[in-house]
Structure formats: structure tokens, C-alpha cells
N, C-alpha and C positions, 0 to 999 in steps of 0.2 A: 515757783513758790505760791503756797496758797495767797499769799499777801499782796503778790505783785499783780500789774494791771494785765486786762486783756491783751493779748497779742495781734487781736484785731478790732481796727478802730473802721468810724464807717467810711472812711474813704480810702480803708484797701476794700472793702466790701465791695464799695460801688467802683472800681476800677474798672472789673472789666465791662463793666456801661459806655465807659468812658473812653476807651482804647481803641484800636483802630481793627481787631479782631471781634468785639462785640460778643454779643450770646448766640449761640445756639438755637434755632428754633425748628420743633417738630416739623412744621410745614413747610421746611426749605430741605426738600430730600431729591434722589434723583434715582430709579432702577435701570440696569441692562440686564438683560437676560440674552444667555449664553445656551439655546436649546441643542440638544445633541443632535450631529450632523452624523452620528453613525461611525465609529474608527474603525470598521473596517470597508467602508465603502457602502457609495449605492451604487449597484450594478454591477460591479468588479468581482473578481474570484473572494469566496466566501460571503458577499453581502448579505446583511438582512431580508428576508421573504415575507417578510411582514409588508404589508402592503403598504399602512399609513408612514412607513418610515421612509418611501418618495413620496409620498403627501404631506409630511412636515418639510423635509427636504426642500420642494420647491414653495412653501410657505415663505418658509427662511430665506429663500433667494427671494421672495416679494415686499421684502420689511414689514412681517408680522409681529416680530419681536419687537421691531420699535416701536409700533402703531399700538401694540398691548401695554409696553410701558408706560405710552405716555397715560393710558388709563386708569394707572393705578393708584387709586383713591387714597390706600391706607395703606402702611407696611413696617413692620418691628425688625430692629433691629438683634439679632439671634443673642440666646444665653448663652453661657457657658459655666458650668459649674466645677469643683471639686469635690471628688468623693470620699470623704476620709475613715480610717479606721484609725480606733483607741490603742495607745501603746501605755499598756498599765505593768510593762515591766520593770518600772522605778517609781519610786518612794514617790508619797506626796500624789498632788492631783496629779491625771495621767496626760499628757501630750497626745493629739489628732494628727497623723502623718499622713501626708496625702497620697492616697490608694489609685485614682486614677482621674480622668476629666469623662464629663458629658455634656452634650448641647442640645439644647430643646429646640422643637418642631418650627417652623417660622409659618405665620398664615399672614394671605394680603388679600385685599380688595378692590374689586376692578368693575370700573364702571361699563355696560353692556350696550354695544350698539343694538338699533332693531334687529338684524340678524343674528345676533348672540357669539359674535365669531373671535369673541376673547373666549368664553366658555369652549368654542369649536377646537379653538388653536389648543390648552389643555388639554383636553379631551382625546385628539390626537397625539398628542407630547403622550397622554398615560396608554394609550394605544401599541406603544414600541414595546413595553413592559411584556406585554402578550400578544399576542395571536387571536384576535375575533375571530375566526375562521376554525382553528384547530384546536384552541385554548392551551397553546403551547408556551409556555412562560420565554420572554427574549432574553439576550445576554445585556449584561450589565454594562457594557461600555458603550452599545447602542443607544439606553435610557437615559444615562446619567449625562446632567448639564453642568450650566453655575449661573448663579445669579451674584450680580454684584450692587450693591447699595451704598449711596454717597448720599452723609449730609452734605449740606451747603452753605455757603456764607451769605451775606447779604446782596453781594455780588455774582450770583450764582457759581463760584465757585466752588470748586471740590476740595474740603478741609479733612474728610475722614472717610473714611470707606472701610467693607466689608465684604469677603467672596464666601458664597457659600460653596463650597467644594465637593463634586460627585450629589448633585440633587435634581431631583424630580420632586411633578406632583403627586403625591401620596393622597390626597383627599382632595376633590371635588363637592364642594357645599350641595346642601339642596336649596334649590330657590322655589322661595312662597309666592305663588299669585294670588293675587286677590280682586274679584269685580268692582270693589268700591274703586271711586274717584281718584287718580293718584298724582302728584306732581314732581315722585322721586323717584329719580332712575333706578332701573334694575340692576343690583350688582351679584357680582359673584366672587364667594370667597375660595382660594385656592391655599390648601396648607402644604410645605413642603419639607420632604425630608432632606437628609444629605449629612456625609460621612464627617465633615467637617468646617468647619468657617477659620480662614485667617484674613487679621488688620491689613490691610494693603497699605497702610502706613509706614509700618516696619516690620511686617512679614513677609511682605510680596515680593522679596528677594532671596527668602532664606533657602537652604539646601533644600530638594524638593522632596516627600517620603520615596523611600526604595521603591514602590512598585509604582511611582506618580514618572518616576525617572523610567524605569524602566518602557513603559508605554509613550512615553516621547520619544525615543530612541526608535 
């Protein structure tokens, strides 16, 4: 009723200050990245002939993925939208039925050793996509990774998590040099695509899609 009082007083406000879960903070996050190992083999009947696809290959056996993570400066957690259409075939203002979902691009930032061998290791990862040699586009189960993203608690644990599902880097930044004087590291930004992201909360168990099942089999 307009008459009656708030439904919130300030010490359900400040509860969760006060609880033993706490808030949320941007700067307690955690990345794994899951680069493609190739499903159809290195070396074996049908493998990749892409060359850099044994050069990420033994990358991956030297824990470059980890060593990249732990570089990463900055990183968003992915959209997801609905896309709706007007149903104006009944009276009155018309109802928005949702037509279908889409997810926006994710981009992160990683801090660059003097060798630049975070930029190296992408670089490579966008390598598999094609062929420098022939310019021959790769297959798609070759390229495609996942990346998984975990806030954290106070206690560095893991409260929430995100998989981006069938992704690659799609863009490589260009990085600005400049002669003057500098005291901030050189980073590089990497934006990535991919077919889909679910909550590992309470997706990460669900039926997997048809063709996800089928290529584990």
C-alpha cells in the first residue's frame, strides 16, 4: 500500500556487510584457460598440418596457460541478452515474446613479459584457425577452447563461475609504443569469441547440446 512503510530498513541493507558471505569484489577473480589440444590428434591419422598446432601443443604441456593467467590484468564477465519480437495480435499494448538469445564478445588484459610471450602464446592459439603457409582456413574443433572465470570470496574461494564454450581469439589489440619515459607495463588486449557461455553454478551439469554429446562419444 502506498501508506505502508519501506520493506527495507537499514539493517536488512547492511546485512550482507555483516554476514559471513560478504560482498563481492571486482578484484577477487580467477581465469583458466582451456587452449585447444586439437580432437583429432597431433600426429595421429587425420591430424592438423598446421604447424603452430605442435607448437601450442607442447606450449600447453609447459604450463603456458597458467603462466598467461596468472597475467591477466582485467577481465568481464560475458552478456547475455534476449532478443524479442512484438506480438500485436491482441487488444491493448502488445506483449515482447522472446525470439532468441545472444552473447557479447568478452575482451581481457594481460600484462607482457620482455619477451612478449603472452601476445606469442595468442598468437599462436589464432595460428590453428589457418594455415600461414597455404592460407588454408583449419577445422573448427582444432581452434576452438574454453575459458573459465571465477569470482572469489574473501578467502580466495570460488563462489561463482563462468565457461565460455567453443572460444578463440578473434582479435589481437595493437599495442602503442612510445619513446617517452615509462613506468607501465606493456599489456595486451585479447577479445574473444565463442558459441556460448554457461553458469558452472547450476549449468555445469545440465544435458550437454546434441552435437557437444556427440563429439565426446
Amino acid at each position: 500500500l502506498i501508506e505502508a512503510g519501506s520493506a527495507s530498513v537499514l539493517n536488512e541493507f547492511l546485512a550482507p556487510l555483516r554476514d559471513d558471505d560478504g560482498m563481492a569484489f571486482p578484484s577477487r577473480y580467477e581465469v583458466r584457460f582451456g587452449a585447444p589440444t586439437g580432437d583429432r590428434g597431433v600426429g595421429g591419422p587425420g591430424a592438423s598440418q598446421n604447424l603452430f598446432s605442435k607448437i601450442l601443443f607442447e606450449d600447453i604441456g609447459g604450463g603456458i596457460t597458467r603462466d598467461v593467467a596468472y597475467q591477466c590484468r582485467s577481465i568481464a564477465m560475458p552478456s547475455r541478452g534476449l532478443t524479442t519480437v512484438a506480438d500485436e495480435t491482441i487488444y491493448g499494448p502488445a506483449r515482447n515474446l522472446v525470439q532468441g538469445y545472444t552473447f557479447g564478445d568478452v575482451t581481457a588484459t594481460f600484462y607482457c613479459h620482455n619477451d612478449l610471450r603472452e601476445k606469442k602464446f595468442f598468437e599462436t592459439w589464432q595460428r590453428i584457425a589457418f594455415n600461414p603457409q597455404t592460407f588454408a582456413m583449419g577445422y573448427y574443433d582444432d581452434y576452438v577452447g574454453k575459458i573459465q572465470i571465477y569470482s572469489l570470496d574473501n578467502d580466495g574461494a570460488r563462489r561463482y563461475g563462468v565457461e565460455l564454450v567453443e572460444c578463440f581469439p578473434k582479435t589481437i589489440a595493437a599495442q602503442s609504443l612510445d619513446a617517452l619515459p615509462s613506468t607501465v607495463a606493456q599489456t595486451c588486449d585479447v577479445t574473444w569469441t565463442y558459441r556460448y557461455w554457461r553458469n558452472l553454478t547450476d549449468e555445469r551439469n545440465l544435458p550437454k547440446p546434441l552435437l557437444e554429446t556427440i563429439r565426446s562419444v
